[in-house]
N, C-alpha and C positions, 0 to 999 in steps of 0.2 A: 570479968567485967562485962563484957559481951553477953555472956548467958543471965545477968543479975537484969542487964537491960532487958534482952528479952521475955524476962520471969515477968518482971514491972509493966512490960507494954499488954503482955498476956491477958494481965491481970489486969490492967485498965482499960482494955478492950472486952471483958466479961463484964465487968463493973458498969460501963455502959451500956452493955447489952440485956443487962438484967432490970437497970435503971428505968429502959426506956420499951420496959415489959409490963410496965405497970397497966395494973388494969385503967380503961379510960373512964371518963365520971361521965355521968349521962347527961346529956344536954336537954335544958328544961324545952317541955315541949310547948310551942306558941299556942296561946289558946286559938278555940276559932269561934265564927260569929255561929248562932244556934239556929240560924235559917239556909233555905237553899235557893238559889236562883234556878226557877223553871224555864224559864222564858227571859229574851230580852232581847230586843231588837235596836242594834248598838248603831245603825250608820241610818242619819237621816238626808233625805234631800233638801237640796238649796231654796226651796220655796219653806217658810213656815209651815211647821206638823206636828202632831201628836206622835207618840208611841206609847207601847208597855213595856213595863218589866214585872214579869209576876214572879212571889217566891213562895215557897210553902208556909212560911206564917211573917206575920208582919213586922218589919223592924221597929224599934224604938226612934229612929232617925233618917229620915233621909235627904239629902241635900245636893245641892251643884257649885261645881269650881267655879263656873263661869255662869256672869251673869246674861248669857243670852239663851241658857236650860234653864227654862224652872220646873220645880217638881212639886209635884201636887201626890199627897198619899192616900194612897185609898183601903186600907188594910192590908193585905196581902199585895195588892194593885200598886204601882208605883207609875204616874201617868206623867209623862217628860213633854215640854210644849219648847218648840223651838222658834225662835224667832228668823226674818229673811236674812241669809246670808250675804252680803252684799259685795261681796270681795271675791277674787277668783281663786284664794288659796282658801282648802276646808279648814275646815276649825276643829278641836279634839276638845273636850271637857269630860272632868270624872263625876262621875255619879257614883258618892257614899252611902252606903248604908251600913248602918250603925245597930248595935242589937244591943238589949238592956246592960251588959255588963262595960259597954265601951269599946269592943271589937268591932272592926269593921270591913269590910270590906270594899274595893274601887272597882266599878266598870266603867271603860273608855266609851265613850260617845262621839261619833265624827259627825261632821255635818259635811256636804258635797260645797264646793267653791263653783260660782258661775265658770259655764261652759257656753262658748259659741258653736254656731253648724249650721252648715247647710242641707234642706233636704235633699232628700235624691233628686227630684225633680225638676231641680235648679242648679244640678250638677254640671259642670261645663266640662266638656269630650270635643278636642278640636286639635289644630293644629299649633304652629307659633304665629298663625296671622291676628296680629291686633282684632280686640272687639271691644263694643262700649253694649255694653250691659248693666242692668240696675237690679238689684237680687237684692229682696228682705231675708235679713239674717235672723232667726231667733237664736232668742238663750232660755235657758232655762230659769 
């Protein structure tokens, strides 16, 4: 009884060994968009600005997540215009471009969040004795 069990376990431990020898199936591969990105200058500053994204040929579509990028196309040219960021957290928006068959591809866009400072100039170096001082702060 002993060795019958052992024959049986043998044998359904080859069984599954051989099962799970099968060949694998090929995973289909994703198409891709039929342009390249040359250039593109992803992080803008907190003031309103222009940028580029240039690629070796022009998509069928190009668009923004958010509406404070717009995109204007210029063939190959993809010209991104940002408007004033008014907040102190940056902001991310995708920029898709789209190729005649429907593929596309997203690149990230940051914009910089206001930032206060002082210059050097107006840097105070002292002790803990009280002072009344008046310092303009910019921001950017």
């Amino acid at each position: 009884m002993k060795r019958i069990s052992l024959i049986l376990l043998a044998a359904l431990g080859l069984l599954s060994l051989g099962s799970s020898c099968k060949k694998q199936q090929d995973v289909p591969r994703l198409s891709q968009v039929d342009f390249s990105v040359l250039e593109a200058k992803t992080y803008l500053p907190v003031e309103s600005s222009t940028a580029t994204v240039r690629l070796d040929k022009a998509p069928a579509k190009a668009y923004s997540s958010a509406s404070w990028l717009q995109v204007a196309q210029e063939g190959a040219t993809i010209r991104l215009t940002s408007t004033d960021n008014i907040n102190p957290q940056s902001r991310n928006a995708s920029l898709v471009l789209k190729d005649s068959k429907g593929d596309s591809i997203a690149i990230n866009i940051m914009q910089a969040g206001i930032i206060f400072g002082l210059p050097k100039e107006q840097a105070m170096i002292g002790g803990d004795a009280a002072i009344d001082k008046t310092i303009k702060a910019p921001s950017n």
